[in-house]
TILO-596105 format. One record per residue: x, y, z of N, C-alpha, C, O in turn; residue number from 1. Coordinates in steps of 0.1 Angstrom, whole numbers, plus 5000, padded with zeros to 4 digits. Example, Ala and Ser with C-alpha at 12.3 -4.5 7.8 and 13.67 -1.06 7.14 Angstrom:
2
> n.c1,n.c2,n.c3,ca.c1,ca.c2,ca.c3,c.c1,c.c2,c.c3,o.c1,o.c2,o.c3,pos
> 5132,4943,5078,5123,4955,5078,5132,4967,5078,5142,4967,5085,1
> 5128,4978,5071,5137,4989,5071,5129,5000,5079,5134,5011,5080,2
END
This chain:
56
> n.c1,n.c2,n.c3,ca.c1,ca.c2,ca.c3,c.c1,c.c2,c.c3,o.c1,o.c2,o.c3,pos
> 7795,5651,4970,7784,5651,4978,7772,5655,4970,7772,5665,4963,1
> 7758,5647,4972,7747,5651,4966,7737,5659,4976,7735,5657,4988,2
> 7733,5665,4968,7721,5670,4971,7708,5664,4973,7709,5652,4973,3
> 7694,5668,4976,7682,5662,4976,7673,5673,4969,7676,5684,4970,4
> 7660,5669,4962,7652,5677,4959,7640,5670,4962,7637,5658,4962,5
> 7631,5683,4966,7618,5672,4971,7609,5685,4960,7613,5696,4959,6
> 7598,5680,4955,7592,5681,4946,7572,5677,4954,7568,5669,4963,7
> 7567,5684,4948,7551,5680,4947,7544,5679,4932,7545,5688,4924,8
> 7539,5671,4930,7538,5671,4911,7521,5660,4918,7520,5653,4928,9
> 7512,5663,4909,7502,5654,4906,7508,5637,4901,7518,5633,4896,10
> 7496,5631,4905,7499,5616,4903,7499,5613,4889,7502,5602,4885,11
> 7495,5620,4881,7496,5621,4865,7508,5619,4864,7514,5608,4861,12
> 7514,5633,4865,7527,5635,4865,7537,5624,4868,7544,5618,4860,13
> 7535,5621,4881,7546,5610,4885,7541,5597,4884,7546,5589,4891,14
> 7533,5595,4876,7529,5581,4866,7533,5582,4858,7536,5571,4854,15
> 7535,5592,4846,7544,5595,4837,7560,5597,4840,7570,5595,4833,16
> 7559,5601,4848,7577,5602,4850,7585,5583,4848,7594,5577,4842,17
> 7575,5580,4860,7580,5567,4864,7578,5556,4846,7587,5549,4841,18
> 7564,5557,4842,7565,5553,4829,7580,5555,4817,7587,5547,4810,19
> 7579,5568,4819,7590,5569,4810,7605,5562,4818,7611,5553,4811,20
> 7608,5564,4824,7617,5558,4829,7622,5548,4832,7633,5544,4835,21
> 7607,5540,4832,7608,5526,4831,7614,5520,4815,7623,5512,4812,22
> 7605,5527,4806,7609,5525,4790,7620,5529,4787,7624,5526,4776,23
> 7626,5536,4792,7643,5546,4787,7648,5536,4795,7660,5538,4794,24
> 7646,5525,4803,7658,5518,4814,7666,5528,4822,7678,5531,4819,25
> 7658,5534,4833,7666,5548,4837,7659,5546,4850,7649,5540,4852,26
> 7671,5553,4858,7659,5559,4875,7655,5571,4870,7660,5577,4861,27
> 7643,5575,4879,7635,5589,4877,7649,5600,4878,7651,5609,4870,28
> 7655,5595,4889,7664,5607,4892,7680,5609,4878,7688,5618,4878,29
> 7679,5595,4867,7687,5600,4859,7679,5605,4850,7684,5612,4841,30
> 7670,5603,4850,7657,5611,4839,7657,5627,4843,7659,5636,4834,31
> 7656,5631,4855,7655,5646,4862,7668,5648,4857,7669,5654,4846,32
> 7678,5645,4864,7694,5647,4857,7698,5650,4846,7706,5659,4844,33
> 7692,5643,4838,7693,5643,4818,7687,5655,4811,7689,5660,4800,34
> 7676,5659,4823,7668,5669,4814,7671,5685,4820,7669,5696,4815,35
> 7679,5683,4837,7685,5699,4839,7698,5698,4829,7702,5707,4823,36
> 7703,5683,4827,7720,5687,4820,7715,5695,4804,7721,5704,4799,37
> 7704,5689,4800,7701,5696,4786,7699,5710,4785,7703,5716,4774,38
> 7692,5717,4796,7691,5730,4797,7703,5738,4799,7712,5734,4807,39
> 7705,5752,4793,7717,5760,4788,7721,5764,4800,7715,5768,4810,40
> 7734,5763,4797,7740,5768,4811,7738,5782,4815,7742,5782,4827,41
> 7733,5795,4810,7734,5806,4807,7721,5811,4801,7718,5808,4789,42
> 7710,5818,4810,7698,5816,4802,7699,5834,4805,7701,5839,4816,43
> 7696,5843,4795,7699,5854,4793,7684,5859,4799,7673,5855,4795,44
> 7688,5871,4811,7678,5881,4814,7662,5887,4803,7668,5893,4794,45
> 7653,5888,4801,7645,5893,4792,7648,5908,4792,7648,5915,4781,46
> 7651,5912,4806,7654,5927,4806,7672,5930,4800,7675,5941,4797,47
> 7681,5920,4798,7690,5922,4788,7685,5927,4773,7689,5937,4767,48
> 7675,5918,4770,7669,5914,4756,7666,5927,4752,7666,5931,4740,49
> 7662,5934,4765,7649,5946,4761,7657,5962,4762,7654,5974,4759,50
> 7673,5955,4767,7684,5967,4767,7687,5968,4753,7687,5979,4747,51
> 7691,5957,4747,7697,5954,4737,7691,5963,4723,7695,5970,4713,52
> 7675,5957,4729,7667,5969,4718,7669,5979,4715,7671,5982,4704,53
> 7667,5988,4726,7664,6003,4729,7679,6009,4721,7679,6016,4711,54
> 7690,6003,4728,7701,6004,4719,7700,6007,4706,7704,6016,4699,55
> 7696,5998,4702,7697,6002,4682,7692,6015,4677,7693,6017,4664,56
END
């Protein structure tokens, strides 16, 4: 089962989305897809970072 996302972005923006996507031979929505899959599954707290310090 999929989801939906609705978004507001300037027409810049989504003249560039659709550009690129046209040149990659992609829909927008496997372009959106390609670019959350690239991002880390695991994105560490800053206040971890800032535990971590104090520690030493």
């Amino acid at each position: 089962m999929k989801e939906s996302l609705h978004c507001r972005i300037t027409k810049e923006r989504l003249y560039k989305l659709r550009l690129y996507a046209v040149r990659k031979q992609k829909t927008m929505t496997q372009v959106i897809s390609d670019f959350i899959d690239s991002l880390p599954t695991y994105v560490e707290d800053k206040r971890s970072q800032t535990d971590k310090m104090v520690e030493k």
